[in-house]
Structures are given as C-alpha cells and as structure tokens.
C-alpha positions, 0 to 999 in steps of 0.5 A: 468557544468553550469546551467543558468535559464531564465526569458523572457518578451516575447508574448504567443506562442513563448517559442520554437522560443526564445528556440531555438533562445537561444540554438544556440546563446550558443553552440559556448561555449559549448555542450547545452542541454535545459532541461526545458522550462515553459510559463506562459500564463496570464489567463482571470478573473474567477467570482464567481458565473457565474458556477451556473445555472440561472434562465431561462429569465422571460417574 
C-alpha cells in the first residue's frame, strides 16, 4: 500500500472537483481510496476590541 499527501494551490470551494479530479487520474494504477481531504480557507483580519460594546454615538 502506498499513501501519497498532497498540497494543492488552488481557489476555495474546489477541494472535491480537485478530489475527484485526482482520484481518477490514479486509479489506472490501482484500487484508490481518498481517506482524507482538509482546505484551509484563509480567514479575514480579526481586531481586538471590536467584541466589545460601544458607546451609543453622541449628538
């Protein structure tokens, strides 16, 4: 049994296409089996502070 990990540049929200994509591109040399897949979505910038209550806007 061989197990290859892969690291895939790719845009969000096409982790299955690339899956399946891959999958059928090796089973010509061989059962496969895909056993796990993670994405990494990049996330926005979270400041300090902003959780807080704010005062209500003077007039």
């Amino acid at each position: 049994m061989l197990t290859i990990t892969l690291q895939v540049r790719a845009p969000p929200g096409q982790a299955i296409g690339i899956k399946e994509d891959i999958a059928m591109r090796l089973e010509p040399l061989g059962d496969v089996r895909v056993v796990s897949i993670t994405e990494d979505i990049p996330e926005q910038l979270h400041i300090a502070g902003y959780g807080a209550i704010q005062d209500p806007p003077k007039r």
